[in-house]
N, C-alpha and C positions, 0 to 999 in steps of 0.2 A: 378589437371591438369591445365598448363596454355594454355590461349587463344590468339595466339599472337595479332589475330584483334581486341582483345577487345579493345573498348571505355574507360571503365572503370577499376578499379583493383575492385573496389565494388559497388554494386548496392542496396540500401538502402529503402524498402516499409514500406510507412509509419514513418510522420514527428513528433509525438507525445514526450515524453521525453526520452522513450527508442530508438526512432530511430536518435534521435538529439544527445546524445549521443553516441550511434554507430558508427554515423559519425564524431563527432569530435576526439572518441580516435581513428579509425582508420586511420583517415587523418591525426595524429601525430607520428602515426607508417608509415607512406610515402605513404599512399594508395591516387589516384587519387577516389573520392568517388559521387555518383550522389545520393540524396534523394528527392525519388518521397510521395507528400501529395497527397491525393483525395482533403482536403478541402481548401479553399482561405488564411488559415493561419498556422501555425505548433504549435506545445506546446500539442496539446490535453490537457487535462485535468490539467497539467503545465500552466496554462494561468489567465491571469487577464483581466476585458474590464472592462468599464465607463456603468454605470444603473444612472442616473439624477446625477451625481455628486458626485456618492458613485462609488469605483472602489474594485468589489466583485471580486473573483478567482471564477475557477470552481468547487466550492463543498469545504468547510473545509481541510482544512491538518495542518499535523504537519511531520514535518521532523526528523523521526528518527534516530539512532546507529550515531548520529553526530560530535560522537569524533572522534572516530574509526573504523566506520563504511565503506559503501562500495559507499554512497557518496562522503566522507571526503577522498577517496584513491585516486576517479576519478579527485575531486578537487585539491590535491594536486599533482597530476602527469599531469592532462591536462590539466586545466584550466588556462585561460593568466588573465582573470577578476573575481575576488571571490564576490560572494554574501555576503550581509552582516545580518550576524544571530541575532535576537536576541531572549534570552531564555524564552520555550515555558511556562513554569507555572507549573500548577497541573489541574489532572481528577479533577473533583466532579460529586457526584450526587447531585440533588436537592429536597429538602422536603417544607415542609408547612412552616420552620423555617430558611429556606436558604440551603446554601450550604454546604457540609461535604466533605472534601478531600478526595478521596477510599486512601484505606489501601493498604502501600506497602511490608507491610511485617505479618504475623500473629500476634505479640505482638499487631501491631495499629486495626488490621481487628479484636480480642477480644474485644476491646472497640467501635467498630463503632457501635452506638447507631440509626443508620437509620433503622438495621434490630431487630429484636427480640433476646434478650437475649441466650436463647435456642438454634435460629438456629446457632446464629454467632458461636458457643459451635461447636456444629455439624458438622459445615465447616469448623472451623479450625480443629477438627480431621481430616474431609475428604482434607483437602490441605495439614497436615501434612504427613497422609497416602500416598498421591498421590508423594508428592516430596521424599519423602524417596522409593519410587519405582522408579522413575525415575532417584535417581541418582544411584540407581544399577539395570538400566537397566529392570526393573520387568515390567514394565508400557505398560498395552496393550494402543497405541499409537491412535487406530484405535475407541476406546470407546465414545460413547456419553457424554459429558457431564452431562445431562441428567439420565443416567444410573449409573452415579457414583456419585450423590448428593444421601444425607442419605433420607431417609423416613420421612414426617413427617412432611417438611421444612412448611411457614406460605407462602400462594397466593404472599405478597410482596416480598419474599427471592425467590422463582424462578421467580419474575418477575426480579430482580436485576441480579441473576447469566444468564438468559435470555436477557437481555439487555448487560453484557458483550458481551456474546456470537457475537451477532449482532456487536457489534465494533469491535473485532477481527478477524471475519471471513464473518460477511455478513450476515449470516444464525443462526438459532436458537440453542439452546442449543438442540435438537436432532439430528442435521446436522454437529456441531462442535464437534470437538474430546479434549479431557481432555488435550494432550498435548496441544494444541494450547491455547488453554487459559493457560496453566503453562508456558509457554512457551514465548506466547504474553504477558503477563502481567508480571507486574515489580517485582512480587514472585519469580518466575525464572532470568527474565535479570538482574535483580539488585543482585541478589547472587553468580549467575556462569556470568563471563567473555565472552563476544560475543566472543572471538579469540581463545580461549582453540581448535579450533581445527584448528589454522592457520598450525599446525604440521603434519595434519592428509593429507596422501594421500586420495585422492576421486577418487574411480574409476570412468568411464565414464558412465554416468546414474544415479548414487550415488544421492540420495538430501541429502541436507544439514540436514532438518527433521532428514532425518532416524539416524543420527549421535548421535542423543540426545542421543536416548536410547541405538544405539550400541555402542557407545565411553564411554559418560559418567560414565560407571563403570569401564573403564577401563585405563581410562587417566587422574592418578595423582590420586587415590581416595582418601588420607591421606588429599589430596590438597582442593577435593571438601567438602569432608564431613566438612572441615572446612569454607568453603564459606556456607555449608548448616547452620552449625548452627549461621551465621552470620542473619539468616531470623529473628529470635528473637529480633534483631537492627540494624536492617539491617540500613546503613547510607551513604552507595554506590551511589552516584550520575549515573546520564542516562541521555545523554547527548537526548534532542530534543528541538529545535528548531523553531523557524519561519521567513522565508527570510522580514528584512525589507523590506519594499514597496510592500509585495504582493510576487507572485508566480510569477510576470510580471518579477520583478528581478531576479530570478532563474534564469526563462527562456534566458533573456538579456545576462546575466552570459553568456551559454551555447551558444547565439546567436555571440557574441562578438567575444568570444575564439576559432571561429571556421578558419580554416585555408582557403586562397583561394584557396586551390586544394578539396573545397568541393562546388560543385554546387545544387542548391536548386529549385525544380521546383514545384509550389503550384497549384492545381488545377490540378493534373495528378496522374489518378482515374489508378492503374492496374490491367488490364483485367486477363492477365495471365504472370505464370511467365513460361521463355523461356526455354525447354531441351533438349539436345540432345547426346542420350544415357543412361548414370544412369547420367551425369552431368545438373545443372545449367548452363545456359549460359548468361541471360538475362531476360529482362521481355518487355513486349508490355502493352500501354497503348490504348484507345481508336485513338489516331492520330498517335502515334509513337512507335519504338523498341530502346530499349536501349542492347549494348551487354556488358557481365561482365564478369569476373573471377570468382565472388565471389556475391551471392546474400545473404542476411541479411532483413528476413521478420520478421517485429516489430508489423501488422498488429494483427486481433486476431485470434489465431489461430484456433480456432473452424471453421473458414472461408476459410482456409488453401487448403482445397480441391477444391473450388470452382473456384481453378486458377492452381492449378500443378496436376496432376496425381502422386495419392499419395497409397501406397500400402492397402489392403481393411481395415485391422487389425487396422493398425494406423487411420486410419479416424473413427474405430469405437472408436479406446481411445480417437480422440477429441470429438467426439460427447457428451463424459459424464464429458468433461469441464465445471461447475457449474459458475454460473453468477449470479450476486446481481444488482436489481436495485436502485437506489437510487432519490430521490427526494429534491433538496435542498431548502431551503426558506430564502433568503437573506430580513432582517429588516435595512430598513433605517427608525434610529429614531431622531425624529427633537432634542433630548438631552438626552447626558447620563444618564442612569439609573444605581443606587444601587445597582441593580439586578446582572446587570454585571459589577463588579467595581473588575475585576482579571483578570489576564491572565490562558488562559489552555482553560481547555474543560469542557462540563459539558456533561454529558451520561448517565442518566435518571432521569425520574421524573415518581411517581410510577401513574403505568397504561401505561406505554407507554418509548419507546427504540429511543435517540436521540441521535445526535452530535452538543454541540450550540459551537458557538467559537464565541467570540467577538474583530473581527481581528482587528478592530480602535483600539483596547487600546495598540498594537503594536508597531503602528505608526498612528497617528492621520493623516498624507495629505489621510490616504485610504477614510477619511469622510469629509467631510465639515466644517468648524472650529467652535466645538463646538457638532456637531451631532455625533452618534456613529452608527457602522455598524455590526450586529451579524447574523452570517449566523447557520441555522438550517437545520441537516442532517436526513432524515431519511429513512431506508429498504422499500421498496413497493413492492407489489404484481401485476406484470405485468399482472396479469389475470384481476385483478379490473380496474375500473374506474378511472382515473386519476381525476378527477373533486371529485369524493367519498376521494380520497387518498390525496389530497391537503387538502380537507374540515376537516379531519381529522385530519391531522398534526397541522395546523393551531387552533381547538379545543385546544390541547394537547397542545402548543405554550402560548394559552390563559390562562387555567387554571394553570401552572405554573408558571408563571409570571401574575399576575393579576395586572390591567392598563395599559400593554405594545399596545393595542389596540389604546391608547386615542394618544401614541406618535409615530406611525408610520406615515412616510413622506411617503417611496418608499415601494415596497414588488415586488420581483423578484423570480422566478424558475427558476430552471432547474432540468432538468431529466438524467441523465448517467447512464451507466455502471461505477463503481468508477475503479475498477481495471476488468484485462479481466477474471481474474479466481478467484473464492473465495475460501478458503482454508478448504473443508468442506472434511465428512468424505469418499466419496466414489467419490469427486473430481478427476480429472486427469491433472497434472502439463506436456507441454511437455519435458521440457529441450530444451537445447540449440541446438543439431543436428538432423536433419531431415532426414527421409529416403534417399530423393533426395543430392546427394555428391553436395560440394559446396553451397548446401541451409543452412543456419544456421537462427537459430530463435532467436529476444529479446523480451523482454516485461514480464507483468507481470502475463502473463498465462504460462510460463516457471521456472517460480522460484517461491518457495511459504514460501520463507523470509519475514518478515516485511508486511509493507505494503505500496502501493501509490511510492514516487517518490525514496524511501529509496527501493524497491520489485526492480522497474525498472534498478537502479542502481546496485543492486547482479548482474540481470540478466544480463547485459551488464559488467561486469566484469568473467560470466561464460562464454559470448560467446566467449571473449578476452582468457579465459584460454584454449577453443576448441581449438580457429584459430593457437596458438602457439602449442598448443600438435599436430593439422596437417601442421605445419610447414609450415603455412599461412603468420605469423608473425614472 
């Protein structure tokens, strides 16, 4: 229904990446568009700032499905100014003896000499097992990882498949499901095509998830079974990335290309959003009412209720929206270390579940001419002590890198939420429409694709496939 008094044709909460996008593909589709921040700046977690002369982002990324992905669609159809990428590296873990690439296919993951002889034996049954389930659909989707490692494994190999876990979902290998780690990890991406199901109707509510296991046995399987046995050597490139100059340039990107029929107002916190009837109308902030056609909450939605009257049911399935904390630990070191002389990421070191990236070797202006800058992710337990969970990470920091102590200049925190929903097994994803008509949701408690700015970006391409299926757009 339209509103002839409206102000606006859409009304946009919250300025973070999913909702800055929002608003620029929908003010390229003719929408007059108003995006309300709570905080003094936009980007959320999209963002860079200056710590003494070292210029950190907020927490580690890397930017996935880059080629063809559902950044790469937004960029190419909206964007006026493109970020400029350059190529992300390789995982590692790290040992006593350095670094060791993870394996992207079973042939490399038999020789990876980080774990024990035996177990690596063991898990490649258990990952053969598993993808020959899943590509004829057999694979309970919903299973612990956990639950589907052989018996037997050595303290190190569930600390590693443990520490996976943690990168891909947040949560531990009894909280993450077998697909997701087949799935998230380059065993799966790198054999089956992200787009095999750009063909597939999706009905409304559909996730993309559940497609795995219903499609994949059914769409092309002559096709896949020969992408399966490509695991063996596998040689499939995966396209991910890192925006030179930091996430600032993403951001700048997305700030640039944005049309002036999009208004931006920072520091306007919404109380509640406005309705009248079963419809959306607008939203009210502490000093003002804006009125709309179309309201688009990017906010998190676990919080959802705290501002619309929302039917009982649904606010019980946000409530079981699962959340990951995270703690990051940015190292300013007064000179490059050996330690880190790669690009990519490294994601454990045994005893302990990390994400280190060392964004200067990127682009060196991110550090001081000369100094390097390596930022360190790790899960926390919001029940503990932050001062105990710093002290900790920090430990674990140490003893992997031994000397890095003697060359720190700066050392920085920060504490987030990484993404709003983590992809675990009794998690609840909203989708893109909301009981309230005219209310549509982005962000990445809606889509439980990827992860980080590559999650945001689905999401914000599912709400664009809503607004056209109600003849919004």
């Amino acid at each position: 229904m339209k509103y002839a008094m409206a102000e606006y044709d859409v009304i946009i909460v919250g300025g973070g990446i999913s909702g800055l996008l929002s608003a620029l593909t929908l003010s390229k589709h003719g929408k007059k568009v108003l995006l309300l921040e709570k905080d003094n700046a936009v980007g959320g977690n999209c963002n860079s700032y200056m710590v003494d002369g070292f210029q950190v982002d907020t927490g580690p990324h890397a930017i996935t499905h880059l080629r063809e992905g559902p950044l790469r669609r937004l960029m190419d159809e909206y964007f006026t100014y493109m970020p400029f990428f350059v190529d992300y590296g390789h995982y590692y873990v790290r040992t006593e003896k350095g670094l060791t690439k993870i394996p992207s296919n079973i042939k490399d993951f038999v020789t990876f000499d980080v774990l024990p002889r035996k177990d690596r034996l063991m898990l490649s049954q258990a990952l053969t097992k598993a993808l020959t389930q899943m590509i004829f659909g057999m694979l309970d989707g919903e299973q612990p990882v956990y639950n589907y490692l052989p018996k037997g494994l050595s303290d190190d190999t569930y600390d590693f498949v443990n520490a996976i876990a943690y990168f891909l979902s947040g949560k531990s290998m009894k909280d993450t499901s077998v697909n997701r780690v087949l799935y998230g990890s380059s065993f799966v991406r790198d054999s089956v095509s992200e787009d095999i199901f750009e063909d597939v109707e999706m009905a409304p509510g559909t996730s993309y998830a559940s497609l795995i296991t219903d499609k994949l046995s059914k769409y092309q399987l002559k096709g896949h079974l020969t992408s399966f046995s490509r695991l063996a050597t596998n040689k499939v490139a995966y396209a991910q990335a890192y925006p030179r100059g930091g996430l600032r340039s993403l951001l700048n990107a997305v700030l640039y290309s944005m049309p002036e029929t999009v208004q931006i107002k920072t520091g306007s916190k919404v109380c509640s959003i406005l309705t009248e009837g079963e419809n959306a109308i607008g939203v009210a902030t502490d000093t003002d009412s804006y009125s709309s056609n179309i309201v688009v909450y990017t906010g998190f939605v676990k919080s959802l209720p705290r501002i619309v009257q929302l039917p009982s049911d649904y606010v019980k399935k946000l409530s079981t929206i699962d959340q990951t904390l995270s703690l990051t630990i940015w190292l300013g070191l007064k000179e490059k270390m050996k330690e880190f002389d790669y690009t990519g990421s490294e994601v454990w070191f045994r005893g302990g579940a990390y994400w280190a990236m060392p964004i200067s070797n990127y682009d060196a202006s991110i550090a001081p001419k000369g100094k390097q800058l390596v930022g360190f992710t790790f899960v926390i337990d919001e029940k503990n002590d932050l001062e105990s969970e710093k002290k900790k990470a920090m430990e674990l920091i140490m003893k992997a890198v031994p000397g890095i102590e003697k060359m720190i200049e700066m050392t920085h925190y920060q504490v987030t939420i990484p993404e709003k929903a983590a992809v675990t097994i009794n998690g609840y994803f909203a989708g893109t429409r909301s009981p309230v008509r005219n209310l549509y949701l982005a962000g990445t408690d809606t889509d439980s694709r990827s992860m980080g700015v590559t999650r945001a970006a689905y999401s914000v391409l599912e709400m664009l496939k809503a607004m056209k299926e109600d003849k919004i757009l």
